[in-house]
N, C-alpha and C positions, 0 to 999 in steps of 0.2 A: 423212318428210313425204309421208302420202300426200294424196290428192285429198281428204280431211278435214280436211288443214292449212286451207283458207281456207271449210270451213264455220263454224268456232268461233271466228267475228271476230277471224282472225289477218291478213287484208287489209286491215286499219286499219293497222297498223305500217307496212310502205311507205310506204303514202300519207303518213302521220306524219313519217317519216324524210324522205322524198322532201319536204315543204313544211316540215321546219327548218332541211335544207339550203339550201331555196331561200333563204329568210330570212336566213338567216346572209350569204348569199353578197349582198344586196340591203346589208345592215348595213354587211356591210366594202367594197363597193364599189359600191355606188348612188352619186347623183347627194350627197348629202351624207353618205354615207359615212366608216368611219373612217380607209379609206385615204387617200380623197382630201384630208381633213382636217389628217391628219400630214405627209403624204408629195409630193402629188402640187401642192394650190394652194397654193403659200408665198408666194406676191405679197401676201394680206392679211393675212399675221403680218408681212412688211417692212414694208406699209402703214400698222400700227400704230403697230411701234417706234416708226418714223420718225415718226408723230402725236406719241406721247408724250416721243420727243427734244425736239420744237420747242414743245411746249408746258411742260416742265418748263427753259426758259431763263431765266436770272437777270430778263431784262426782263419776260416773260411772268408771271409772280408777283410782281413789283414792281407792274404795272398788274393783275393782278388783287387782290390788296390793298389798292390805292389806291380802283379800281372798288368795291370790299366794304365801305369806309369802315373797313377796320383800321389804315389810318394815316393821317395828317394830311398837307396838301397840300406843308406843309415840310420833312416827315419826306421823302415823296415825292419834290424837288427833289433832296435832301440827297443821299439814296440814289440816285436815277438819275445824277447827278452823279457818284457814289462808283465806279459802276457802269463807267462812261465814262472813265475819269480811271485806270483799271487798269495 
């Protein structure tokens, strides 16, 4: 590698290497990040569950069914009733 190595556009490759690195290193650890994602804020996958606990409640789909007009207001009594009486 003499002093001709970076006449014949061999100084592009660093520079190449040196900004895929950088990138990679922005991917896995930037501000939305794959690490931060997996690894580091787990508060908004609890956050979730915990949404989708409270929303999959036997009461929760009894009044949104009722809400939707899939069942009737008797039906609806009948069932909260049934619900309560466990």
């Amino acid at each position: 590698m003499g002093p001709f190595f970076w006449w014949g556009g061999m100084w592009i490759f660093p520079i190449i290497g040196v900004s895929m690195m950088l990138l990679m290193m922005y991917t896995f650890f930037g501000p939305k990040g794959l690490f931060r994602r997996c690894f580091v804020d787990d508060s908004h996958h609890e956050m979730e569950v915990n949404e989708l606990q409270q929303m999959n409640k036997p009461e929760d789909i009894l009044n949104r069914r009722y809400a939707n007009g899939e069942i009737t207001r008797e039906v609806f009594l009948q069932m909260k009733q049934d619900l309560y009486n466990r």
